[in-house]
N, C-alpha and C positions, 0 to 999 in steps of 0.2 A: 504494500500500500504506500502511495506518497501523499503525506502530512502537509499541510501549510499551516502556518500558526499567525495568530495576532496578539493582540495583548487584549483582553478584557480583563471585566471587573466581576468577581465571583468572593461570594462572602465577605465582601469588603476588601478582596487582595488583587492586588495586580494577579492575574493568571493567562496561560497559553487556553487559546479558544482555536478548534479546529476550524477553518475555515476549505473553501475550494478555490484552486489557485485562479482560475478565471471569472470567477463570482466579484464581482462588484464590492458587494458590502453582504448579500443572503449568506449566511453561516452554512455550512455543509450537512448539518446534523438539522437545521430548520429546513432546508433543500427533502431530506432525507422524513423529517418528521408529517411535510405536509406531503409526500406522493403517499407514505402509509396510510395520512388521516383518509387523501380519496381512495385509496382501498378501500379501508373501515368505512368508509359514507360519512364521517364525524366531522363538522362543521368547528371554526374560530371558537364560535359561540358555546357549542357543548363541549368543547374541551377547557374553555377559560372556565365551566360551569365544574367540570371533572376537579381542573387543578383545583378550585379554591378563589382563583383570580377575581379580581373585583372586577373589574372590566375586561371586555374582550378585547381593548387596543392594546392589553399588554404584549399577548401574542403577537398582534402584527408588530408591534415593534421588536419583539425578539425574532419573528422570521423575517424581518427585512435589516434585519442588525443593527438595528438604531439602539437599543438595547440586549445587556447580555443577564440570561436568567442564571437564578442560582446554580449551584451543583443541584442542589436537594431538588429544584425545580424543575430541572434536563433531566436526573432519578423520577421522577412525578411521572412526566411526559411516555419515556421510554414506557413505564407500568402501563399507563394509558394505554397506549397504542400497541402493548401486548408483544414490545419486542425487547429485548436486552438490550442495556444503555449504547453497546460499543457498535450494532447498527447503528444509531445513529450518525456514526462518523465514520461510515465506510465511505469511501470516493468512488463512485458509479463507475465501472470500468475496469477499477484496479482493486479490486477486493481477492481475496484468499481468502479460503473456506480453513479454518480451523477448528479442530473439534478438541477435547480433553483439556491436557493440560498445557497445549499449544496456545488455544483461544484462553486460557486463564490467565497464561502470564504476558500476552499481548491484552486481554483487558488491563491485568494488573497494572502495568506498564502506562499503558494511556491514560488511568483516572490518576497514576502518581507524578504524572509530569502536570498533570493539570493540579496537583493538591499542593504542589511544593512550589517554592518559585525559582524556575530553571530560567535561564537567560534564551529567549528566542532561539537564535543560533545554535545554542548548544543542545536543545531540543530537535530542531530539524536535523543536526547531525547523526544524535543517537538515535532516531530512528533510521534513518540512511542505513548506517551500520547497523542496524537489526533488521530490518527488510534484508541486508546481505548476507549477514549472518543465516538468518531464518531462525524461525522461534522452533522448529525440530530440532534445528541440530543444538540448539544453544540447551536444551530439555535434555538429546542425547548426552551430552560434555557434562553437564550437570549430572547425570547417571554413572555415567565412565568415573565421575570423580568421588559419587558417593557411595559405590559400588569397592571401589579399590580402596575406600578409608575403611569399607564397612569389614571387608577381606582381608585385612591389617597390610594391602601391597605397597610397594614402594609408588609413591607421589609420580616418578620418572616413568614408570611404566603405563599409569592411568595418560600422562600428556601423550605419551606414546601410542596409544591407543584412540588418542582422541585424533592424532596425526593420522594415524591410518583409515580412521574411521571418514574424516574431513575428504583427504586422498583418494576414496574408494565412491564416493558420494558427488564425488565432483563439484 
């Protein structure tokens, strides 16, 4: 997947908001939230009713990014519309189907660059390098290595094996 980031405002903190790199100002996960709502048939109006929202212009101003809703409130939304949060910021086109614990620690990964405050740049790199990496083989190495601690082997032989495993996988 490739990431574009802004800087919004979430809990009161400067945060990385996903956005789409050709998108104007529409956020990619508001992009993503209203093709689900015409799925579901679910209108502005009965989802400001769902979230709680006082008004229905809060919405349009979070899907046209004049405003940025909370965490808890993008957590709200996803519930609503009956998909898991890390749909929402999938990039039409460039998605990868992850299941287990491949999709957990690429959710993980995306709500924690969003809860901490990462420097833009520094955020778009490590995903770079994790797209390259890929979240399998980063699960395999992790296995290789907790595998060979759990085995009492030597540390040298787990990178070794992480070498040939990398090597063979291309």
């Amino acid at each position: 997947m490739r990431y574009v980031y802004t800087i919004g405002i979430i809990y009161g903190l400067e945060m990385n908001v996903f956005l789409q790199e050709d998108s104007l100002a529409k956020p990619i996960w508001a992009q993503n939230a209203q093709k689900r709502m015409k799925q579901l048939g679910i209108t502005q109006l009965e989802l400001s009713n769902q979230l709680g929202l006082k008004t229905v212009g809060a919405i349009g101003h979070w899907f046209n990014g004049r405003r940025t809703p909370t965490l808890k409130n993008i957590e709200l939304l996803a519930d609503c519309l009956k998909i898991p949060i890390t749909e929402l910021f999938i990039v039409p086109g460039e998605s990868k189907t992850l299941d287990g614990d491949a999709k957990h620690l690429n959710d993980a990964l995306m709500l924690l660059c969003r809860a901490v405050s990462v420097p833009k740049d520094d955020v778009e790199t490590f995903f770079k390098v994790f797209e390259l990496l890929g979240s399998e083989n980063i699960l395999k190495a992790v296995k290789i290595l907790s595998d060979a601690e759990n085995e009492d082997r030597n540390h040298t032989s787990a990178v070794i094996d992480i070498f040939d495993f990398i090597s063979k996988s291309g």
